[in-house]
N, C-alpha and C positions, 0 to 999 in steps of 0.2 A: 293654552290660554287659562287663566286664573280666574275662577268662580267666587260665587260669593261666599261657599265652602270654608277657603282657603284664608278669610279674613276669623274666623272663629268665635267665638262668644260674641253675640253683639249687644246684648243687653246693657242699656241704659247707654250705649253709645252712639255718638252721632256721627252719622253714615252722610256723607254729600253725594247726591246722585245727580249724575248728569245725563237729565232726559232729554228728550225731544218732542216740544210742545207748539212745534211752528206747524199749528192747524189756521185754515182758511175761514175769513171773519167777513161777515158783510152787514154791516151799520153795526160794527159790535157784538152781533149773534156769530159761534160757532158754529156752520154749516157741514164739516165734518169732524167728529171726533175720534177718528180710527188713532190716531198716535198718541192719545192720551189715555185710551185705552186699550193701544198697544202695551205700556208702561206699569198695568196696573199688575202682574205677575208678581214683578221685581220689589213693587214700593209692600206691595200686601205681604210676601216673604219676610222682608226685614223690618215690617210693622210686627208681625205674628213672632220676631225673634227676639223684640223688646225696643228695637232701635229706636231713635230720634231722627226723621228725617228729613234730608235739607237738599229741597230740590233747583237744580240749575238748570236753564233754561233758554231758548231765544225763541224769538217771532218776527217775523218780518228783515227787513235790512235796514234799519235804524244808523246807520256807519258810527257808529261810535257816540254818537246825540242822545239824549233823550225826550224821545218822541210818545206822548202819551196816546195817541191810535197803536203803539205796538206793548201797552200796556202788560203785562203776562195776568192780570185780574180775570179774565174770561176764561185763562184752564185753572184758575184756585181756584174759582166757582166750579167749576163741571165736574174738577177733579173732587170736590168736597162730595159733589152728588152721585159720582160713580163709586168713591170706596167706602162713604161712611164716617170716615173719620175727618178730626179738625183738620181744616189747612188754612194755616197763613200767610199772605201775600209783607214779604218787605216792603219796604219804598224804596231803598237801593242794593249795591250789586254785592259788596260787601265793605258797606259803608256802617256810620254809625245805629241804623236803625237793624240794618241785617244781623250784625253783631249781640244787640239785647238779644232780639228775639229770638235768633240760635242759643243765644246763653240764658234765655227764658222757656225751650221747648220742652214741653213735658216728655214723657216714655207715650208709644204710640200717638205722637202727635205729628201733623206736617207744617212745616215750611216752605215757600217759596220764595228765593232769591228774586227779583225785578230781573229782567230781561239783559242775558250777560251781553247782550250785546249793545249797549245803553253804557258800557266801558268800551274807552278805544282800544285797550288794551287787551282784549279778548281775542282782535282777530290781528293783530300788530302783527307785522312783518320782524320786526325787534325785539330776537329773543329774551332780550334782557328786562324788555316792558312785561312781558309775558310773563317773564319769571315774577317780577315785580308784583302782579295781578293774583298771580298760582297760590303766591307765599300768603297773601288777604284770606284767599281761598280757604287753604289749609289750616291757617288758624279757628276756622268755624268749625271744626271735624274732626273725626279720629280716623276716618278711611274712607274711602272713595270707590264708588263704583260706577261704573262707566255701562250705562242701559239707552244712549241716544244713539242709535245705530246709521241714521240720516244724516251725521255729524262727525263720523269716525274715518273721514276721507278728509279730516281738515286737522292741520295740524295751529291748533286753536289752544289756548290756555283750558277753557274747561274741559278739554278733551283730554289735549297730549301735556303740557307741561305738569298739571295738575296730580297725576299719576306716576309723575316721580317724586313727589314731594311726602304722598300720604299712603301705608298700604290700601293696595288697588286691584280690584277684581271686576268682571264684566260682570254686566248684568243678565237676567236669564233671557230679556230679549234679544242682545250683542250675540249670547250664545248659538239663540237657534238660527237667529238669521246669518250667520257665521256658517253654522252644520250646511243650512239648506241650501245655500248660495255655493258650499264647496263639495257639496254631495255631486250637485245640477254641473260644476263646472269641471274638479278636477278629473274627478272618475267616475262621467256619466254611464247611467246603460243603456244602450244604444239599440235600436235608432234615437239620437240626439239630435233633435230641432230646435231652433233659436231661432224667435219670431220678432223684426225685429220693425218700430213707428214711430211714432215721431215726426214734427217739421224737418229737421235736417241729418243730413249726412255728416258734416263736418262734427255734432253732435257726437256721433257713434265712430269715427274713422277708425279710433283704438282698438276699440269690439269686435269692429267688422276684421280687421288686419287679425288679432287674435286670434278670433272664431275658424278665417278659412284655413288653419291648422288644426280645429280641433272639433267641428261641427257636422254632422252627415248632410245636413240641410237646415238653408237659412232661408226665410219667408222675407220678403221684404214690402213694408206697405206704409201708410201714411205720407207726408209729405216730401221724405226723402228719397220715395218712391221714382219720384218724377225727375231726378237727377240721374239714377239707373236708366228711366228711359231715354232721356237724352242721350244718355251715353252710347244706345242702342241707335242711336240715329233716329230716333222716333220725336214728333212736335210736340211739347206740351203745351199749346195751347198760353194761358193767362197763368200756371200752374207752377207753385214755387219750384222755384229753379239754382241750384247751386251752381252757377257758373265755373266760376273757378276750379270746382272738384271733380267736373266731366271724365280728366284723365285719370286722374287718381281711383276712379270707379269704374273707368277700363280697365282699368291696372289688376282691379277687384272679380271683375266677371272674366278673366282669364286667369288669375291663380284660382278662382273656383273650379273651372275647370281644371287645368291642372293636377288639383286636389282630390278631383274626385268629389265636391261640395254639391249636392243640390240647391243653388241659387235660384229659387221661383222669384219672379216678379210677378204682378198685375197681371192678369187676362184682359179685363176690362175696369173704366173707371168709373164712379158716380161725379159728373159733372154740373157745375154752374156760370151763370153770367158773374155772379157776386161772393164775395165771401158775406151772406147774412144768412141768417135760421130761413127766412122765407124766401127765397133765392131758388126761383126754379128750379129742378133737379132732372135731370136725363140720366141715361147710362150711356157707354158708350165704347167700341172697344181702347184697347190702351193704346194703338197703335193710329188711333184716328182722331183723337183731341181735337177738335175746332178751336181754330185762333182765337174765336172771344170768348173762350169759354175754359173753369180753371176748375183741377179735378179737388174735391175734396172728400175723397170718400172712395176708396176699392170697392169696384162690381159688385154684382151677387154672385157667377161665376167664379171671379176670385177669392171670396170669400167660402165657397163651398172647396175648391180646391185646397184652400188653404186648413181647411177642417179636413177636408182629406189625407192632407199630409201629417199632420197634428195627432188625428185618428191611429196611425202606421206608429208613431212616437213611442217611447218608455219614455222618453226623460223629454222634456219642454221648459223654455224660457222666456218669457216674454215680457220684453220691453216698449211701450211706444204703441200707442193709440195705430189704428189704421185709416183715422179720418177725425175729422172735425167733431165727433161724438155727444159735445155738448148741443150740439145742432140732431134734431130727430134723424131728418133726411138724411144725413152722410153719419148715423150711427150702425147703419148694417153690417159694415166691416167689424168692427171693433165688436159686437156683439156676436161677427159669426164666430173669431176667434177666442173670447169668453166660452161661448156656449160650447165649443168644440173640446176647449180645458177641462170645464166643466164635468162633461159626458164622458171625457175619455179614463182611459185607464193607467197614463203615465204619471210619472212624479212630476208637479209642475209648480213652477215658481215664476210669481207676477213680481216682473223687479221695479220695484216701489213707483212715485211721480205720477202722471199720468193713468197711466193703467193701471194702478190699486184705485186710483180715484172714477177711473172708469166703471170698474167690476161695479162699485158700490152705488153709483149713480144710474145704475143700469140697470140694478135690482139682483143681481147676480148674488147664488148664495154662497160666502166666503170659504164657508167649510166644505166646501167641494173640492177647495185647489190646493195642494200639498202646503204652498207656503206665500203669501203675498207680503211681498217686503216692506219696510218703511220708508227706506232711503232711496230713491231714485238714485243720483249723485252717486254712495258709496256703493249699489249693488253693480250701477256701470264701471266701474273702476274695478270692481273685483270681476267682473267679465272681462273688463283688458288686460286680466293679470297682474293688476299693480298691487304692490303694498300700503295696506292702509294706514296711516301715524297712529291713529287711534286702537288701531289692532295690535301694532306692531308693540308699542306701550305696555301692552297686557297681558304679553305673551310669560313663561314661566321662563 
């Protein structure tokens, strides 16, 4: 894969990067800023090289509209106060306003492009509109480096067409989460557990099919938990339920076998009447569910087993909440799993969405855990084995 290295002298040159600024807003305030300061590596490298930089971006799903709640104004601003330096917000994507001020940026200064997804043309099924969009693009720049790693599972203009237009290199956060994600998968060291939450099964089908060729043992918790028990002939209760994937997840608990897979489920579940924060809470074992009542939350039991098994690891992956976690009451799982990362002594990688959002909501200290991804989306995909457009792009 092609580094920012390989692009050479950048002084006075302007460099298009394409981040990932799709952080969580509520009335307008950025409530977490882990991806914006994910970013800051890359933009500070080719600031300190001389560059001009010209940042692309989305937030929200805007379908191609422009929708002023998915404004990109709220990471110029954060972005201005985490590195120091100017930044620019355009008014469009690269229209006539993006244009001046790319051809107005001084030597260490930033720009931001408006929200590329505010063009339909961004995420067009029609390669030819994309190309159309790419070739706008390219005119603002001398090279292109590609550092939004939550993005590089789409095969999008700012990602993939874009990088064959202008020379292109990944960015150094593309890089590590690349290394770490292919350390954890292709040539774990073993014992290799892969923990894996979430609402659904259907979710993860890929991962799971993967995994039980390549995992010592798989945790399974959260809400597609409860589709495993089912399949065990056990009642869930009020407890989200994948109907349709019952077989499919028989299919799953006998090639684990087969495999040689340690497939742990639940011991026991943290139940309620309601899915709300104040919703009485019981425990209960996994095999006894009461009909009015819907698990949101793995035992303590299961959660101490599953820090046991965690504990035995070199190498750990974890994907997918083990409960309702923004709720205190059903945070015990997701936090025994946390802590057990935390404490242990394996290589471990939080693959992005939920669970990075957990760690940090939870107070957990980040530098504890080998590696917490950005992209949810593109770290499950690269656990199913697939190729990424965005990787594949960049390759030498």
């Amino acid at each position: 894969m092609k580094t920012i290295e390989s692009l050479g002298d950048l002084q006075g040159k302007r460099v298009l990067v394409r981040s990932d600024f799709n952080v969580p807003l509520k009335d307008g305030v950025i409530t977490d800023d882990g991806r914006i300061r994910a970013a800051l590596p890359t933009l500070k490298k080719l600031l300190d090289g001389g560059a001009k930089v010209i940042i692309m971006a989305h937030l929200g799903r805007p379908k191609g509209q422009v929708m002023p709640e998915f404004t990109l104004a709220p990471a110029a601003k954060r972005l201005e106060e985490l590195i120091g330096a100017k930044v620019t917000l355009a008014a469009d994507v690269t229209g006539p306003d993006a244009q001046a001020k790319a051809e107005a940026l001084g030597d260490g200064e930033i720009l931001i492009l408006e929200n590329v997804r505010f063009d339909p043309r961004e995420t067009s099924k029609d390669d030819a509109e994309r190309g159309e969009l790419a070739a706008e693009m390219a005119k603002l720049a001398d090279c292109f480096v590609s550092d939004g790693f939550g993005v590089v599972h789409r095969k999008q203009t700012s990602v993939y067409d874009i990088a064959k237009l202008l020379p292109s290199a990944a960015g150094l956060l593309v890089v590590k989460e690349i290394e770490s994600l292919r350390k954890a998968t292709d040539n774990p060291e073993r014992p290799y557990t892969v923990v894996l939450g979430g609402s659904k099964v259907s979710d993860k089908l890929g991962v799971i099919a993967n995994l039980l060729g390549k995992a010592d043992t798989l945790l399974i918790g959260g809400g597609m938990a409860f589709t495993f028990l089912a399949a065990l002939g056990h009642g869930v209760g009020k407890s989200l339920l994948e109907e349709d994937q019952i077989e499919t997840v028989k299919g799953y608990l006998e090639k684990a076998k087969q495999n040689g897979v340690d497939l742990v489920l639940p011991v026991d579940v943290v139940v309620a009447p309601e899915f709300k924060a104040d919703s009485p809470a019981t425990v209960v074992a996994a095999d006894a569910i009461p009909e009015d009542q819907m698990g949101l939350d793995i035992g303590p039991k299961s959660g101490a087993l599953f820090a046991e098994k965690i504990a035995e690891s070199k190498t750990v992956v974890w994907n997918g909440p083990m409960g309702v976690f923004e709720f205190d009451a059903f945070a015990g799982g997701t936090k025994a799993v946390a802590k057990a990362l935390q404490d242990g002594q394996a290589f471990s990688v939080v693959g992005g969405g939920d669970s990075a959002a957990a760690v940090r909501l939870l107070g957990f200290d980040e530098s504890k855990f080998s590696h917490i991804s950005t992209g949810g989306g593109a770290s499950l995909e690269l656990l199913e084995g697939k190729v990424l457009p965005g990787i594949e792009v960049l390759e030498d």
